[in-house]
C-alpha positions in Angstrom: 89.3 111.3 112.8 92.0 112.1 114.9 95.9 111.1 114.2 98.6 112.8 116.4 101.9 112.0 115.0 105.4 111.6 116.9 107.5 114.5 115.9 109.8 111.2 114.7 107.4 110.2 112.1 108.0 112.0 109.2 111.5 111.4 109.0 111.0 108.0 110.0 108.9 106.9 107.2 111.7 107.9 104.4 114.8 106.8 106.2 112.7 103.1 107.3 112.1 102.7 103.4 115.9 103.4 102.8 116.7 101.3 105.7 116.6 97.6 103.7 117.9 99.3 100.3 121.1 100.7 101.8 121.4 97.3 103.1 121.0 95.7 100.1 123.2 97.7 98.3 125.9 97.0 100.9 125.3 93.1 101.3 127.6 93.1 98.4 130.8 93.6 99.7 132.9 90.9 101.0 132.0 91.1 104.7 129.6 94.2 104.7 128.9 93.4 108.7 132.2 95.0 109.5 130.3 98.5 108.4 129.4 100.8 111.0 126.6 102.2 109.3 125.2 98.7 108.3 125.1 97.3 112.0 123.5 100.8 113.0 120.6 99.7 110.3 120.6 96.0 111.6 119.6 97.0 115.3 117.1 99.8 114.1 115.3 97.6 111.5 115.4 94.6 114.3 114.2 96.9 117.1 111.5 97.6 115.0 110.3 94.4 113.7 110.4 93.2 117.1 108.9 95.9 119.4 105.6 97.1 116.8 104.4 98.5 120.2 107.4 101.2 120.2 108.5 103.6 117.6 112.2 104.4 117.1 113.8 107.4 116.0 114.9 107.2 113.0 118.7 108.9 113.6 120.4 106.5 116.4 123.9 107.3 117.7 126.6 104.9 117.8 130.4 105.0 118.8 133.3 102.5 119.2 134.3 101.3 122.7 136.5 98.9 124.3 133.8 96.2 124.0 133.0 97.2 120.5 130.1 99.2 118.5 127.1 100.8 120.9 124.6 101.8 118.9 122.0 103.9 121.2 118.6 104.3 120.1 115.8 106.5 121.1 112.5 104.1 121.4 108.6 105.7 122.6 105.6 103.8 123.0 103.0 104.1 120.0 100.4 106.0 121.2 102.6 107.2 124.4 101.0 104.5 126.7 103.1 102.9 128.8 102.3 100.5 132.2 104.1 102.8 134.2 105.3 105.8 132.9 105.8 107.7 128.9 108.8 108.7 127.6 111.6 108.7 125.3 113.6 105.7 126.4 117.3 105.1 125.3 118.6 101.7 123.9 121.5 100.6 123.6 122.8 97.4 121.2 126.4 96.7 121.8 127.7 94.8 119.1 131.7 92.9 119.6 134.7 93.0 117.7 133.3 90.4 115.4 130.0 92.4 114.7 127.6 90.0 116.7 125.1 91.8 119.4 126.3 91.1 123.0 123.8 93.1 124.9 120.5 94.8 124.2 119.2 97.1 126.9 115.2 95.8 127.7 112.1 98.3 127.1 109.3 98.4 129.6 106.3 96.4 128.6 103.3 98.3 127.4 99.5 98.5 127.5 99.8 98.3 123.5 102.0 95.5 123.9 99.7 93.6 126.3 97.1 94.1 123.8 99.4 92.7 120.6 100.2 89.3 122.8 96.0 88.4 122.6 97.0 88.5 118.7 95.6 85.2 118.0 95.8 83.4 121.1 92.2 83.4 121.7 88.8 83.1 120.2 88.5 87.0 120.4 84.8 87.4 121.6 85.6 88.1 125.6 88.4 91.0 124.9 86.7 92.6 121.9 83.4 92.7 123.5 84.5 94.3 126.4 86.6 96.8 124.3 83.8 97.7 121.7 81.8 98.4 125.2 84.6 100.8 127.0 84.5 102.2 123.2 80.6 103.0 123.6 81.2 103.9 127.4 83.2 107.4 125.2 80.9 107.9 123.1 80.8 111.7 122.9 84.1 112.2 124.3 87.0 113.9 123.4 89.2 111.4 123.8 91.8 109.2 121.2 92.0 105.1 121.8 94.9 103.0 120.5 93.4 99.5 119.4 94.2 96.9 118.2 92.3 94.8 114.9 92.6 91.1 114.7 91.8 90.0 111.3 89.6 86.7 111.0 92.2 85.4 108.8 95.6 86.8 107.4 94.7 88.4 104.1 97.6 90.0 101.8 97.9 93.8 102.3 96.2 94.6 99.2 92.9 92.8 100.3 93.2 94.1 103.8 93.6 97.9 102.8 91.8 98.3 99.7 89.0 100.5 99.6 86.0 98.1 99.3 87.8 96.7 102.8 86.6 99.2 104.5 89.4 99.0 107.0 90.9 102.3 107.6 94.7 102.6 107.0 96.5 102.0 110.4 99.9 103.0 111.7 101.5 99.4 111.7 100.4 95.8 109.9 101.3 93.0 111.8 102.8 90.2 110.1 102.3 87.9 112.4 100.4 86.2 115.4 101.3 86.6 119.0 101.7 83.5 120.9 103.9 83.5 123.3 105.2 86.8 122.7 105.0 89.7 120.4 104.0 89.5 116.9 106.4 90.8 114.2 105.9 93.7 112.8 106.4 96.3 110.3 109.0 99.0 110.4 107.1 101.7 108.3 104.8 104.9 109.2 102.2 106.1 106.5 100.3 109.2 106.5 99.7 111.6 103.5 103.4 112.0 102.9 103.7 108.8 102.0 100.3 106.7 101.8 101.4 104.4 98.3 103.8 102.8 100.5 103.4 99.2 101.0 103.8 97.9 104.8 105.2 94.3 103.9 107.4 95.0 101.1 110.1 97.1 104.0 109.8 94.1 105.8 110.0 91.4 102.6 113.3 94.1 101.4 114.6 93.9 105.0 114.6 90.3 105.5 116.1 89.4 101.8 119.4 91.2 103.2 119.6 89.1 106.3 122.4 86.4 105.8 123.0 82.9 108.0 125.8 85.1 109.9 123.1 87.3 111.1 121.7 84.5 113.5 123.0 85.1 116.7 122.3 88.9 116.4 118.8 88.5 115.4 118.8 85.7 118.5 119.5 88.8 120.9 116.1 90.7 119.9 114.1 87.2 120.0 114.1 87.2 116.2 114.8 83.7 114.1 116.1 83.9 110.6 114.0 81.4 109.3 110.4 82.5 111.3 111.6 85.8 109.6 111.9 84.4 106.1 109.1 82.1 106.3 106.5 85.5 107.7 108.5 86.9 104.5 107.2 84.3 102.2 104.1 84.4 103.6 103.2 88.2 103.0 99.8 88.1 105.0 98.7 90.8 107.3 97.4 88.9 110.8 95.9 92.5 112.6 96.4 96.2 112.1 97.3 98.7 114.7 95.3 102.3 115.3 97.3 104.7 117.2 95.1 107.6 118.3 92.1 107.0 116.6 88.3 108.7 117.6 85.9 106.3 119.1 83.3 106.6 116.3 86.0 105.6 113.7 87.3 102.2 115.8 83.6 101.4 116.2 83.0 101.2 112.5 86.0 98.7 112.3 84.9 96.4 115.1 81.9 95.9 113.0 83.7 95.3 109.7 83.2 90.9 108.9 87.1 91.2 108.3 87.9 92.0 112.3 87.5 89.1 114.2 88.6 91.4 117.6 88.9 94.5 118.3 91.6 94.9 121.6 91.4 98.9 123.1 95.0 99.0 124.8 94.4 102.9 126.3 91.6 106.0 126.3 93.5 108.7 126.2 91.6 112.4 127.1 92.8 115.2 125.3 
């Protein structure tokens, strides 16, 4: 099996664990908005629930202005498929003088994100049949897929991921459906480095931080405090993403009882 990682990643997954404890540790003070450093980790860690199709680097920029804090962050598309073009895109969050987000620049759509919006919007059998298919057309082929692995029903991380599952471990968990736009997602990368991680408890520790003032910034990346807290609560896993995965490997999923759909988003040759 195959797994090319962004040069991001490894840093990525340690500072995304810290990411909700520092803000914990923070939400103490008597107005721990008006730190810098805590509305850099608010934009990050709500770019990333937000977008799961795009990874983030994990060391954003940020600087004061006349219209307040910018935050600029570097975002890529997971598995480096885009509709148009790949590449490192920068995003800016500008937050005003009273720490609420007044602009966030857009990111393009992408093939993976196409893919993530079928997330339980349909009875699966059209899309994953014609993606198990394209999967057998590569058969034999060096080539890496990103897919996508709709569960056929939300399970809790440790019956989606344990061995007997049979599910091998993906890049991202998604927490939620998809509907009428993305689902949510998590904001942690695991490899080797890091594999005893859990992929809801960053998000769980991340969403017990957020506080009522925090509603018209999460508002500005299409995020609600209480669908957050309620997804919290919840802790199921709805689908699983595979970034750069062999065709042999995604094949064995799509036949697993748990995957009710398995949605290819790109082929990529190598």
């Amino acid at each position: 099996m195959k797994n090319v990682r962004s040069p991001y990643r490894t840093a990525l997954c340690a500072v995304m664990v810290l990411v909700p404890l520092i803000a914990g540790c923070t939400s103490s003070k008597a107005d721990p908005r008006k730190d810098e450093q805590t509305l850099v980790e608010l934009a990050l860690s709500a770019l990333s629930v937000s977008r799961p199709d795009y990874g983030f680097n994990p060391a954003p920029t940020s600087g004061k202005t006349a219209d307040g804090l910018v935050v600029t962050v570097t975002a890529y598309p997971l598995g480096a498929f885009m509709a148009e073009s790949p590449g490192d895109i920068p995003v800016s969050v500008t937050f005003d003088h009273d720490s609420v987000v007044t602009h966030v620049s857009p990111l393009p759509e992408t093939r993976l994100g196409r893919a993530l919006k079928l997330l339980g919007t349909s009875n699966g059998s059209a899309e994953s049949t014609r993606g198990v298919r394209e999967l057998r057309s590569n058969m034999g082929r060096d080539v890496e897929v990103v897919a996508v692995a709709e569960l056929a029903e939300p399970m809790t991380e440790t019956a989606a991921l344990k061995d007997e599952a049979g599910l091998t471990q993906p890049q991202r968990a998604l927490l939620s459906p998809g509907g009428d736009g993305l689902p949510l997602g998590n904001s942690l990368y695991c490899d080797r480095t890091c594999d005893e991680q859990s992929y809801t408890a960053s998000f769980q520790e991340w969403v017990s931080t957020l506080r009522p003032q925090d509603r018209p910034t999460l508002k500005a990346f299409g995020l609600d405090l209480d669908a957050l807290r309620a997804t919290s609560q919840r802790g199921r896993i709805h689908g699983l993403i595979y970034e750069n995965y062999d065709v042999r490997t995604l094949l064995e999923i799509s036949k697993n009882p748990r995957v009710k759909a398995l949605y290819v988003a790109a082929i990529n040759s190598k």
